[in-house]
PLY file of the C-alpha trace (Angstrom):
ply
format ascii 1.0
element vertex 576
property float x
property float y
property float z
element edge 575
property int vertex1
property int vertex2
end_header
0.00 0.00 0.00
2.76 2.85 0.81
4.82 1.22 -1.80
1.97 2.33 -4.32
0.93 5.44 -2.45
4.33 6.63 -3.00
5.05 5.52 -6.71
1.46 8.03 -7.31
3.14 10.79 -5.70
6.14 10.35 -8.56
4.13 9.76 -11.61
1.77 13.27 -10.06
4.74 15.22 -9.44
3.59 15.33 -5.69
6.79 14.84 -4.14
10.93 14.94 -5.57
12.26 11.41 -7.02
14.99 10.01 -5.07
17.47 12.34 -4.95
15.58 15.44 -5.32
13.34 17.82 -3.07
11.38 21.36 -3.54
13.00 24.34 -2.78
11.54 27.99 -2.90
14.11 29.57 -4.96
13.96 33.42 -3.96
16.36 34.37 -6.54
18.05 32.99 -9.77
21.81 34.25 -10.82
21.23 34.86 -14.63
24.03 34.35 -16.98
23.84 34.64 -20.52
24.36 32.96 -23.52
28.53 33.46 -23.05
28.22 33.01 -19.06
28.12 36.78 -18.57
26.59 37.90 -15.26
23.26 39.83 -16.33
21.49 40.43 -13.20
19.83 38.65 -9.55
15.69 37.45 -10.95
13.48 37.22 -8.52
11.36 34.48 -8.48
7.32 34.58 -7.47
6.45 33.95 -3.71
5.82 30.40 -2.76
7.25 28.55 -6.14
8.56 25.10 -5.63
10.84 23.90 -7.88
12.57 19.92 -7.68
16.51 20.36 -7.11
19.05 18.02 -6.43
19.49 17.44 -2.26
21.95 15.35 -0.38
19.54 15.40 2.52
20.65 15.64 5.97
24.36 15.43 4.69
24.24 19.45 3.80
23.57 20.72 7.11
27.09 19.54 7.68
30.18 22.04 7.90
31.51 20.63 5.14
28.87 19.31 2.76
26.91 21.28 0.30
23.71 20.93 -2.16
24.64 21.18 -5.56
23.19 23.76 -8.22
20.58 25.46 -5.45
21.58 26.25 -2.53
21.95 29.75 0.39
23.39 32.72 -1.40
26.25 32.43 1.45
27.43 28.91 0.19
27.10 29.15 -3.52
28.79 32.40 -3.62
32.11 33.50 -1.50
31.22 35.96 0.64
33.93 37.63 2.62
33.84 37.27 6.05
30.44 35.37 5.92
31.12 32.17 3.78
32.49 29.11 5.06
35.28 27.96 3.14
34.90 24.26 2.94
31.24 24.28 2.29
31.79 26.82 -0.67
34.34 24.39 -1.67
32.38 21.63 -1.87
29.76 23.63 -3.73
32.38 24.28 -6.53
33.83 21.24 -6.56
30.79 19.40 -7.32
29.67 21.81 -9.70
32.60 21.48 -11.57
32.20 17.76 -11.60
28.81 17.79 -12.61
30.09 20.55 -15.47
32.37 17.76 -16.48
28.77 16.00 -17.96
26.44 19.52 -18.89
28.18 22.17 -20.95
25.44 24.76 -19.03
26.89 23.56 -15.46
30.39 24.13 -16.58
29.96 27.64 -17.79
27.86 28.80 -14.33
30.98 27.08 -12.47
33.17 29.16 -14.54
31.37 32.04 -14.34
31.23 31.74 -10.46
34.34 31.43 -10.12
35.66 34.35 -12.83
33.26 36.72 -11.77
32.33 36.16 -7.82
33.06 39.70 -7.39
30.62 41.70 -9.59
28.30 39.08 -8.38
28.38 39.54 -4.66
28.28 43.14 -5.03
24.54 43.20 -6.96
24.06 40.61 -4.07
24.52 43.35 -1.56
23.28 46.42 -3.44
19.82 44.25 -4.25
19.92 43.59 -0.02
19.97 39.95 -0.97
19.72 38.13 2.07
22.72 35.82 2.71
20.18 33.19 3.42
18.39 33.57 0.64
18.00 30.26 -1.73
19.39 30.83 -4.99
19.87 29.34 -7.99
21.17 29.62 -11.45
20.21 30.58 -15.08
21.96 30.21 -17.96
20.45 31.97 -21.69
17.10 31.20 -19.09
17.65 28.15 -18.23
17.14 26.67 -15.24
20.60 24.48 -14.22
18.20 22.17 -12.21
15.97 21.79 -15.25
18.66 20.42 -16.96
19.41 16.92 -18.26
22.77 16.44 -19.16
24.04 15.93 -15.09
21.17 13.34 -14.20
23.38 9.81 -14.96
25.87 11.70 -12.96
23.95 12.96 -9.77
22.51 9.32 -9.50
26.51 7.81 -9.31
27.75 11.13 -6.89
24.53 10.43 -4.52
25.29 6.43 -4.38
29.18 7.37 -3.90
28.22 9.57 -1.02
25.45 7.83 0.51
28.28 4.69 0.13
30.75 7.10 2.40
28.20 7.66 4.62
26.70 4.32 4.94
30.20 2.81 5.56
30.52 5.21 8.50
26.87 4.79 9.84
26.65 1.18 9.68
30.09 1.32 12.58
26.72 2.40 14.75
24.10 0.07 12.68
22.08 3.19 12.16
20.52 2.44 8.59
17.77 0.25 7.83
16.10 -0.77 4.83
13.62 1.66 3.94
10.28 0.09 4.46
8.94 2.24 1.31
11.68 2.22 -0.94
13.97 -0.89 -0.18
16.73 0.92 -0.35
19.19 1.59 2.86
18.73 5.05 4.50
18.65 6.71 8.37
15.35 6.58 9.22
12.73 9.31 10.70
12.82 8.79 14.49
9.22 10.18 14.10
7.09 9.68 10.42
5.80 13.08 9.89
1.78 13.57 10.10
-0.90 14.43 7.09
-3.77 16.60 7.62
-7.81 15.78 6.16
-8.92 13.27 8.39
-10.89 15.63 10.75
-14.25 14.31 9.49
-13.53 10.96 10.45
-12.19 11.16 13.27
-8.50 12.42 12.78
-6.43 15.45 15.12
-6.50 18.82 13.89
-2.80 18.29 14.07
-2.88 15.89 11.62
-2.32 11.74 12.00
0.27 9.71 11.18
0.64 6.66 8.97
3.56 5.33 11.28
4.02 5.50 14.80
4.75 3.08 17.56
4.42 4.07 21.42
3.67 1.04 23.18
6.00 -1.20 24.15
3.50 -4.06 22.66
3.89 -2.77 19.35
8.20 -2.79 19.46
10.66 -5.06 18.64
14.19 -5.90 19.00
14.45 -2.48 21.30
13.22 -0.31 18.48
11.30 2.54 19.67
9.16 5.13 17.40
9.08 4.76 13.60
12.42 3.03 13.56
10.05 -0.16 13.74
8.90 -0.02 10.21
12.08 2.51 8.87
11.40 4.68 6.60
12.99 7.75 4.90
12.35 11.31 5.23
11.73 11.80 1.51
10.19 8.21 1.61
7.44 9.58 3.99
6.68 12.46 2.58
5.75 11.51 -0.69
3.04 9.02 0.72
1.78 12.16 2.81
1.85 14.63 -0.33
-0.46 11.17 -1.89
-2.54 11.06 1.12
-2.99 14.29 1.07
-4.27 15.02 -2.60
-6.25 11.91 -2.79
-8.07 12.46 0.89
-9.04 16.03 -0.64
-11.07 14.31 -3.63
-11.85 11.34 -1.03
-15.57 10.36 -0.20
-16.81 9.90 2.99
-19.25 7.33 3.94
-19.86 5.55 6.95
-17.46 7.16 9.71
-14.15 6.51 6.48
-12.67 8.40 3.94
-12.37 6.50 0.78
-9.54 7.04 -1.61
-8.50 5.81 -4.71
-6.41 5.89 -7.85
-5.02 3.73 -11.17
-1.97 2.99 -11.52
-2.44 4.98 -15.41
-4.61 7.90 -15.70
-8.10 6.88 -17.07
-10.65 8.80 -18.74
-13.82 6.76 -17.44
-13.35 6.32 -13.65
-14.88 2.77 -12.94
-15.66 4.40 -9.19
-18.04 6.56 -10.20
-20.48 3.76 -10.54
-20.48 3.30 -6.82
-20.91 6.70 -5.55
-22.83 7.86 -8.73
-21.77 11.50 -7.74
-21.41 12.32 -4.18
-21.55 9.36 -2.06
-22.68 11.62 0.90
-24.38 14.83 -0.43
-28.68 12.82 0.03
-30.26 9.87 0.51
-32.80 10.36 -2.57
-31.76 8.95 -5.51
-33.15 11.80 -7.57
-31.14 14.28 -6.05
-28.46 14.84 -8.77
-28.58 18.07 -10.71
-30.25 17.57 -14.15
-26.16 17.65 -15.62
-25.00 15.02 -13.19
-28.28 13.09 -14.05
-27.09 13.06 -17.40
-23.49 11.76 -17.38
-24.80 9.55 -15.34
-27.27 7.80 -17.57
-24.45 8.27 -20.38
-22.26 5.81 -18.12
-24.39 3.41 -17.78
-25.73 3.38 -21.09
-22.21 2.47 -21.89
-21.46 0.60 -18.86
-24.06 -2.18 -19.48
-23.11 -2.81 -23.20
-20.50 -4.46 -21.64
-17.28 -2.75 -22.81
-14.48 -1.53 -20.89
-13.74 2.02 -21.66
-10.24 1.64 -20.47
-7.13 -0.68 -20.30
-8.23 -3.67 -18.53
-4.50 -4.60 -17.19
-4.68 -0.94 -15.73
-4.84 -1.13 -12.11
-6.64 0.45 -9.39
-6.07 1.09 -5.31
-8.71 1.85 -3.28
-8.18 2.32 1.15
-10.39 3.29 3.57
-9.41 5.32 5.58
-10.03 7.05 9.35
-8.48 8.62 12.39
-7.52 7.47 15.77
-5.66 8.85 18.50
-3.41 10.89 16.09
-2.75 7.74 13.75
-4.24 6.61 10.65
-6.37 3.60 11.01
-6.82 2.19 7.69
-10.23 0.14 7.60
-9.26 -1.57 4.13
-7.47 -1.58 1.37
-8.54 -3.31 -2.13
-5.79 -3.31 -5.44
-6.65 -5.07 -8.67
-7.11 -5.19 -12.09
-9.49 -2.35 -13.83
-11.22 -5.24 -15.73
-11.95 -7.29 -12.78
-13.23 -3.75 -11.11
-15.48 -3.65 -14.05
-16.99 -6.58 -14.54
-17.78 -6.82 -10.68
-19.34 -3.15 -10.70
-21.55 -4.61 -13.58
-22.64 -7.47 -11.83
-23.68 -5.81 -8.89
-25.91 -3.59 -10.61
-27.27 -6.64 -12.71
-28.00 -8.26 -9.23
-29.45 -4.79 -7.56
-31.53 -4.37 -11.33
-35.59 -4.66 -11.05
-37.92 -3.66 -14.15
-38.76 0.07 -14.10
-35.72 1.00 -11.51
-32.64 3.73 -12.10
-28.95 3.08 -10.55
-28.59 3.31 -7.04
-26.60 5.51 -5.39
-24.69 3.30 -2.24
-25.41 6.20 0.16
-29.18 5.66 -0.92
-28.81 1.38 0.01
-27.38 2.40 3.21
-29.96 4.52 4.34
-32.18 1.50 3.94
-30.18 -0.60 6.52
-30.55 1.80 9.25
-33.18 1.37 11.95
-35.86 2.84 10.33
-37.19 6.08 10.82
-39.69 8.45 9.75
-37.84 11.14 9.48
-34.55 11.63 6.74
-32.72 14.09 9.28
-28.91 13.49 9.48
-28.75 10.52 7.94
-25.21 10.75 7.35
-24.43 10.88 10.90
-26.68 7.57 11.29
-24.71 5.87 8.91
-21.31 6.96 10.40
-22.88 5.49 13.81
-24.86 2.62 12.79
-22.88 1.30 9.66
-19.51 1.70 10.32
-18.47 -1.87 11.21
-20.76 -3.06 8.42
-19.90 -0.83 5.50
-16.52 -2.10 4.82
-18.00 -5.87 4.11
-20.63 -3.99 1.79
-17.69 -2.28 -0.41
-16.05 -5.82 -0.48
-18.31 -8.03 -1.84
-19.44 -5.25 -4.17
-16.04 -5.02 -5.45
-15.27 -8.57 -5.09
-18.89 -10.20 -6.85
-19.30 -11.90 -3.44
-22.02 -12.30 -0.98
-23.52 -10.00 0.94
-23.12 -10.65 4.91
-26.62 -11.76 6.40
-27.24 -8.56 8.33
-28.06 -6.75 5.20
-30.77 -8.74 4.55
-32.06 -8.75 8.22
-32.06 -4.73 7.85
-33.90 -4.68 4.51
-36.81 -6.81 5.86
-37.02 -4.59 9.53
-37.23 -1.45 7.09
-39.73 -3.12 4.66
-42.00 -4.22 7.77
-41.58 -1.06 9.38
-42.49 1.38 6.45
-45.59 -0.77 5.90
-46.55 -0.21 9.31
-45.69 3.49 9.85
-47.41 4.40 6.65
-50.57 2.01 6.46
-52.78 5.31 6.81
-51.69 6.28 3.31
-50.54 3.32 1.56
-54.02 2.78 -0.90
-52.41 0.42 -3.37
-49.05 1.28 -2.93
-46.05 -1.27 -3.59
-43.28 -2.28 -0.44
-40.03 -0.48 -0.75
-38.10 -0.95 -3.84
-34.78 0.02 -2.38
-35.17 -2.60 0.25
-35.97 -5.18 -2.33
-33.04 -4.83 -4.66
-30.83 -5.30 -1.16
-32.92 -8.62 -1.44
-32.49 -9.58 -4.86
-28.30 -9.01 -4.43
-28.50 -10.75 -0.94
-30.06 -13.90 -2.35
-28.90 -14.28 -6.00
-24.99 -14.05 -4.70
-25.86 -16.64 -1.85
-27.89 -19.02 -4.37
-24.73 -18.91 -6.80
-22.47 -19.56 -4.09
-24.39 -22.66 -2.84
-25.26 -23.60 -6.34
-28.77 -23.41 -5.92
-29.07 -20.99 -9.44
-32.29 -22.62 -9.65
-34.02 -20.17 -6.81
-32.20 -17.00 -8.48
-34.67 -13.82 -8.68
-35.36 -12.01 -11.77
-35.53 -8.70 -11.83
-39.63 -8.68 -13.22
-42.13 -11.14 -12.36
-41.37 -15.09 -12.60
-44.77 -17.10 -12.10
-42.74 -20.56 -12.64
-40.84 -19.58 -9.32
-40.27 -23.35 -7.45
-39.82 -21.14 -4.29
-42.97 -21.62 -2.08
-42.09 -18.37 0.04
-41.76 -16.34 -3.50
-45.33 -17.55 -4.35
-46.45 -16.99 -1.23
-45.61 -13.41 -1.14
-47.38 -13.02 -4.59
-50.38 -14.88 -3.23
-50.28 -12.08 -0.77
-49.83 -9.26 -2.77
-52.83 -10.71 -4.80
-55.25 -10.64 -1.44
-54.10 -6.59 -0.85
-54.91 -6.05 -4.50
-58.56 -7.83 -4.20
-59.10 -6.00 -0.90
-58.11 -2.46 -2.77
-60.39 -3.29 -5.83
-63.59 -4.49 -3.97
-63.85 -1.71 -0.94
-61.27 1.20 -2.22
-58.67 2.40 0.10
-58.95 1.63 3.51
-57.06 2.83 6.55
-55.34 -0.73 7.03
-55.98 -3.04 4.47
-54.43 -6.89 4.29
-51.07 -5.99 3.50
-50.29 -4.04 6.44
-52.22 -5.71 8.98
-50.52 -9.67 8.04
-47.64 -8.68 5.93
-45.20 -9.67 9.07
-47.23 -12.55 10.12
-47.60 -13.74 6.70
-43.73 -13.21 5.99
-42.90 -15.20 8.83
-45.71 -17.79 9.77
-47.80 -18.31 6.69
-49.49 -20.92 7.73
-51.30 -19.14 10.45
-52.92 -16.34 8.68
-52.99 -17.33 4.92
-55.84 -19.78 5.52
-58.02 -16.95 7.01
-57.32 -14.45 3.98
-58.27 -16.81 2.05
-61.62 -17.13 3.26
-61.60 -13.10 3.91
-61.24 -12.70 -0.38
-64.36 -14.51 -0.81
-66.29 -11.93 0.51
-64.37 -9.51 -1.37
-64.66 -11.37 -4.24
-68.56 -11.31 -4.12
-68.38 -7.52 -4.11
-66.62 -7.44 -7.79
-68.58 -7.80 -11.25
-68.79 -11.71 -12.08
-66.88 -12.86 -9.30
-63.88 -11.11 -9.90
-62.95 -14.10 -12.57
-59.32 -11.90 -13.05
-58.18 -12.19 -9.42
-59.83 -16.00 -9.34
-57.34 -17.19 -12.05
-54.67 -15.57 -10.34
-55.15 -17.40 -7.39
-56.07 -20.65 -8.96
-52.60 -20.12 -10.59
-50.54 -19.23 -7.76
-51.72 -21.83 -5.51
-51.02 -24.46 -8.13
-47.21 -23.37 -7.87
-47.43 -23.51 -4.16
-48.83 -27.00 -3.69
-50.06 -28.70 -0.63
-49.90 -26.15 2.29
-47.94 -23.00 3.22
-44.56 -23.24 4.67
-44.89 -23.58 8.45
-42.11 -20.68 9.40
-39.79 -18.61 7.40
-35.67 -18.77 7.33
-34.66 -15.34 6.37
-33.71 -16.21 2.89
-37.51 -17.57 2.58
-38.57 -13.90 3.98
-36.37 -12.26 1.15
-38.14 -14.21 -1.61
-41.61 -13.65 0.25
-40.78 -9.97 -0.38
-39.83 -9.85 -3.46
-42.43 -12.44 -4.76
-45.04 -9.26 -3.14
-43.38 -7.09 -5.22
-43.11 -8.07 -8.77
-46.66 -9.50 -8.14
-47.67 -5.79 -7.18
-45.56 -4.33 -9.91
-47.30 -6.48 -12.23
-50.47 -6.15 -11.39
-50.50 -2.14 -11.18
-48.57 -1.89 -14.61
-50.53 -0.31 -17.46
-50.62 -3.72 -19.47
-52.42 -5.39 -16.46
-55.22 -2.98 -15.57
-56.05 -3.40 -19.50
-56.03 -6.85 -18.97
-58.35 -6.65 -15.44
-60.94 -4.84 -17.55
0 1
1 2
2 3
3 4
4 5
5 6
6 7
7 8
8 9
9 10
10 11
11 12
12 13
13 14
14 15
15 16
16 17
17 18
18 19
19 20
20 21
21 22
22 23
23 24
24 25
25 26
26 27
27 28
28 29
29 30
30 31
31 32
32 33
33 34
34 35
35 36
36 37
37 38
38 39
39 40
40 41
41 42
42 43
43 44
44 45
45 46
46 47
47 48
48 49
49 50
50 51
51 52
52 53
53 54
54 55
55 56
56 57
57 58
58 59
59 60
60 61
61 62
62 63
63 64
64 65
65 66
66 67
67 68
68 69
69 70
70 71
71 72
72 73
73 74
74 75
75 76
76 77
77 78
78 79
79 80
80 81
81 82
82 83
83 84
84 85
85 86
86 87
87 88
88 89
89 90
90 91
91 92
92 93
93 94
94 95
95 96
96 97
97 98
98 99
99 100
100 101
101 102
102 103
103 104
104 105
105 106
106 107
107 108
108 109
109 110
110 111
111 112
112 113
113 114
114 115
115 116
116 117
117 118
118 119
119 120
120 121
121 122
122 123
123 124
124 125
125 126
126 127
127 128
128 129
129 130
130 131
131 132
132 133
133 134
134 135
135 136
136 137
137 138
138 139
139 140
140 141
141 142
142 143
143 144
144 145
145 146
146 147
147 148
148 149
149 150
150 151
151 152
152 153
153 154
154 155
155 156
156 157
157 158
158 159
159 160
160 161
161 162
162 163
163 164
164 165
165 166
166 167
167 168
168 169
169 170
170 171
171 172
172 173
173 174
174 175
175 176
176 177
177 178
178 179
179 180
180 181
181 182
182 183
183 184
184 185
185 186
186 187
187 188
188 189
189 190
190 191
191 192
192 193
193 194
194 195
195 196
196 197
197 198
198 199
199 200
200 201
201 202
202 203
203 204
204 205
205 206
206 207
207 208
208 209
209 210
210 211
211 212
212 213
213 214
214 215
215 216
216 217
217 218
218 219
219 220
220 221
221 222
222 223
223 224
224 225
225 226
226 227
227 228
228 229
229 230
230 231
231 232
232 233
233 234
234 235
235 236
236 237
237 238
238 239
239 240
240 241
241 242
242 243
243 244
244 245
245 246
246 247
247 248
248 249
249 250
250 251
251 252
252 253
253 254
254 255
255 256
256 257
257 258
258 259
259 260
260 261
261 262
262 263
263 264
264 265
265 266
266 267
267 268
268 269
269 270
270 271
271 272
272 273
273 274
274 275
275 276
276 277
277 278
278 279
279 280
280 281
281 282
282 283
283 284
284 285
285 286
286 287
287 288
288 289
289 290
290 291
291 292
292 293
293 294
294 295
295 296
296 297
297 298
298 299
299 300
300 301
301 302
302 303
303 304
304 305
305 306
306 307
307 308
308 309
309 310
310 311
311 312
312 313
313 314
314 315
315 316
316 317
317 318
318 319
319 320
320 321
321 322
322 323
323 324
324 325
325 326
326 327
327 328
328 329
329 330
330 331
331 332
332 333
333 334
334 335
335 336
336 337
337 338
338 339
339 340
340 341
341 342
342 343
343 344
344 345
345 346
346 347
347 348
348 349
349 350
350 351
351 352
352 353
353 354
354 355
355 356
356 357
357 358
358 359
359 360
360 361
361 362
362 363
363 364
364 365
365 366
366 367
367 368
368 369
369 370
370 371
371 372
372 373
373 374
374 375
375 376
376 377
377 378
378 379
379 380
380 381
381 382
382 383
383 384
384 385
385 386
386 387
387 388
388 389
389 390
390 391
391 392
392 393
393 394
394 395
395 396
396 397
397 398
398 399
399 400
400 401
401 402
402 403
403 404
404 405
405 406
406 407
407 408
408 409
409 410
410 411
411 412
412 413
413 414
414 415
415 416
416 417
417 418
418 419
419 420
420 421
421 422
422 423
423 424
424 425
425 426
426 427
427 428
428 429
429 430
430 431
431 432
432 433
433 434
434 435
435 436
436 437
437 438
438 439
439 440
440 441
441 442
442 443
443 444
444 445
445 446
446 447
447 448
448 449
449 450
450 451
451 452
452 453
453 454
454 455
455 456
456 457
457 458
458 459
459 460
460 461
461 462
462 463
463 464
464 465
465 466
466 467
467 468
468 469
469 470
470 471
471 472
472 473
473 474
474 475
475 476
476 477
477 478
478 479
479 480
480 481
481 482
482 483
483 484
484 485
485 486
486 487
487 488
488 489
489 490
490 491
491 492
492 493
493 494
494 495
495 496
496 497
497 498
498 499
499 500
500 501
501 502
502 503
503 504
504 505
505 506
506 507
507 508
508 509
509 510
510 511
511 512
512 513
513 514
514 515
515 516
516 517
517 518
518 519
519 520
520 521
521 522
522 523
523 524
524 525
525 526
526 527
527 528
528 529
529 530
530 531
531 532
532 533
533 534
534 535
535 536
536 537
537 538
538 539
539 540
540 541
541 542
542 543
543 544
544 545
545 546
546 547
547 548
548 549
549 550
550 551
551 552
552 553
553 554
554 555
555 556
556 557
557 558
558 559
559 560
560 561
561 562
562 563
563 564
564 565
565 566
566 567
567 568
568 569
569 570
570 571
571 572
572 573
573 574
574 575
């Protein structure tokens, strides 16, 4: 995971490569074309540019950067400069002139014309402190190319020097980031964004150790996963960006990236949008509505807009205590993303339904409630332990853990309840049933029991008792509705738990109840009759006695595409 978060931060131009780190350069020396000094440029506040850095090694009395560096080393200033770090500044500008023609020339013209140079320095009130670098014909030395082969052989020669000293005192460790050997942050330096989800204003930390439980071989601190100092902060510069453009949903932070820039990101099939702005799924503007329905479009023809070898990262992430807690972390192939983001809207698909936002599925597995206010904060309370097995098997094509499916049927019993006084002819919950539908299609195909699957319309040649059941159901309500109108509790609500869970003990008395509903229709209500006729056929001998939760699931959804049917504009033709 760092190793990745860290290669990002290279390939964005987040952080230096190896060898390199940005410097606000308050002033360039500009030479021209001949290596004539022209004049001090001043640079615009707060402009970082990558130059070549030997690290801790410079704040020596000896040792200098190269190319960029204080006014007071790179130039010899009487009285002020110290002779062996100017030295070393010279030195290893002339060596590094020995492979760029541009490099030569400013060493040349350092050394020929230090004089004129430190006297605009002073009448210009150039700080000695001041970074500065050099330009030559505008150039920027650092820009340059021609000393790169030869920077990577001076940094291993001098990082060989000082390894060969260091290791007398084992000091460096293998860089837990890079591989590579290196003296490693006592403390791993802290990234801000987490605030929302728990993380310290001061920012938390990807690596930190303070209990002696969590040491080993008498390391203390970072040193107990080593990393560099330029190691480190590349991941945080990552961390940083990508926590910025994160999501939050369910108490985390989600973050993610390819390891190539795409075009179409694969993601925004979860979230569709913001994956915390509302929990109706109408709430995009009229634009975002749009692309939307464009992706899909797309998305269900069933070819990959991108590379499929392409690969993506995705972590989860929150705070704790000043550290990062990371929830989880998925990596894989873009293809593989694809075609499991496909098949979990094919399982979540029922005739006449849009895309579903994930915020808008989670709001159905709360404890339900009348009232919509701060759901987000319900989710962060209630979800958070759940949320992360949700995003799994959604990007995994697995099944959905059993709790899901235990929510979806509290929240279809308890909206049937709470709103009975309005209901009329009204169908159960949608939302709740496509939870369902995913729940028990991915279980079915794991067991091999594809024979039970649920389509996403009507299936009269169900062999699932429970399904028929719930359709036998849905058939009673819809008789009731017909013969006396809208009433303030009608079938559905008043046996739609007991019926869900113990058909045997109230089926038997609606059935006798639609006979008297059945003499109030026009010729005996011969429509409903066949219906019935039909359904109990498929059903058999009697009702089952209880209900497992995966027969409540298909009792649900059997009451639904038997109310959906019935209600649709081809049926009521057919009624009359």
């Amino acid at each position: 995971m760092l190793e990745a978060l860290y290669k990002y931060a290279l390939d964005s131009s987040l952080a230096a490569k190896p060898g390199f780190k940005g410097k606000k350069i308050k002033y360039y020396i500009s030479l021209d074309v001949n290596g004539r000094f022209v004049s001090f440029e001043e640079n615009p506040k707060d402009s970082i540019y990558d130059c070549p850095d030997l690290g801790s090694a410079a704040q020596s009395t000896s040792v200098s950067n190269i190319l960029v560096e204080k006014a007071v080393v790179a130039l010899d200033i009487p009285g002020k400069t110290s002779e062996k770090k100017h030295g070393f500044y010279m030195s290893s500008l002339k060596e590094a002139g020995e492979h760029d023609l541009l490099i030569a020339l400013a060493a040349k013209s350092l050394e020929e014309q230090n004089e004129v140079i430190v006297e605009e320095l002073q009448k210009r009130k150039i700080k000695d402190s001041d970074v500065i670098g050099i330009k030559v014909d505008g150039k920027a030395l650092e820009k340059s190319t021609g000393y790169l082969e030869w920077w990577e052989e001076f940094r291993k020669r001098f990082k060989d020097k000082k390894g060969a000293k260091k290791q007398e005192t084992s000091e460096l460790s293998r860089c837990f980031i890079t591989g590579e050997l290196t003296e490693p942050v006592r403390t791993a330096s802290k990234f801000s964004g987490l605030i929302s989800v728990g993380g310290h204003t001061s920012g938390d930390t990807v690596i930190g150790f303070d209990k002696d439980a969590f040491c080993s071989y008498g390391l203390t601190q970072a040193a107990n996963a080593a990393v560099s100092e330029e190691a480190i902060a590349a991941v945080n510069a990552a961390l940083e960006k990508l926590v910025k453009e994160g999501k939050t949903l369910a108490g985390a932070k989600y973050i993610h990236w390819f390891s190539e820039k795409v075009k179409t990101d694969v993601f925004d099939f979860l979230g569709l949008g913001s994956w915390g702005e509302a929990a109706d799924e109408n709430s995009d503007s009229e634009d975002d509505e749009a692309r939307i329905e464009k992706m899909f479009e797309s998305f269900f023809k069933g070819e990959c807009p991108e590379d499929p070898k392409n690969r993506y990262y995705m972590i989860a992430l929150s705070g704790a205590s000043g550290r990062v807690m990371v929830r989880s972390y998925e990596e894989g192939s873009y293809g593989e993303l694809y075609e499991n983001l496909k098949a979990w809207y094919d399982d979540l698909r029922l005739k006449g339904t849009k895309p579903l936002k994930l915020y808008t599925v989670y709001s159905r597995l709360l404890k339900f409630s009348s009232s919509e206010k701060k759901i987000g904060e319900r989710i962060s309370k209630e979800l958070s332990g759940l949320s992360s097995q949700i995003i799994y098997s959604v990007m995994h094509n697995s099944p959905l853990p059993d709790t899901v499916a235990s929510r979806a049927v509290d929240y279809i019993r308890h909206d049937m309840y709470c709103t009975q006084s309005d209901r009329g002819s009204k169908n159960i919950d949608a939302v709740s049933c496509r939870i369902l539908k995913v729940w028990l299609n991915r279980k079915y195909k794991n067991s091999n029991k594809e024979e039970l699957l649920i389509m996403d319309k009507l299936n009269k040649d169900s062999p699932s008792a429970a399904y028929q059941t719930g359709r036998m159901l849905a058939v009673y309500a819809a008789l009731q509705n017909k013969a006396l109108g809208d009433v303030n509790a009608g079938v559905a609500e008043k046996y739609f738990t007991s019926a869900c869970t113990s058909p045997q003990l109230v089926m038997g008395k609606l059935a006798a109840l639609s006979q008297y509903h059945l003499s109030k229709l026009e010729g005996g209500g011969k429509y409903y009759k066949n219906m019935l006729n039909e359904i109990a056929t498929k059903i058999g001998g009697s009702f089952p006695k209880t209900m497992t939760l995966e027969q409540q699931g298909e009792f649900a959804l059997g009451y639904y595409h038997q109310n959906a049917e019935m209600y649709s504009p081809k049926s009521k033709t057919t009624e009359e």
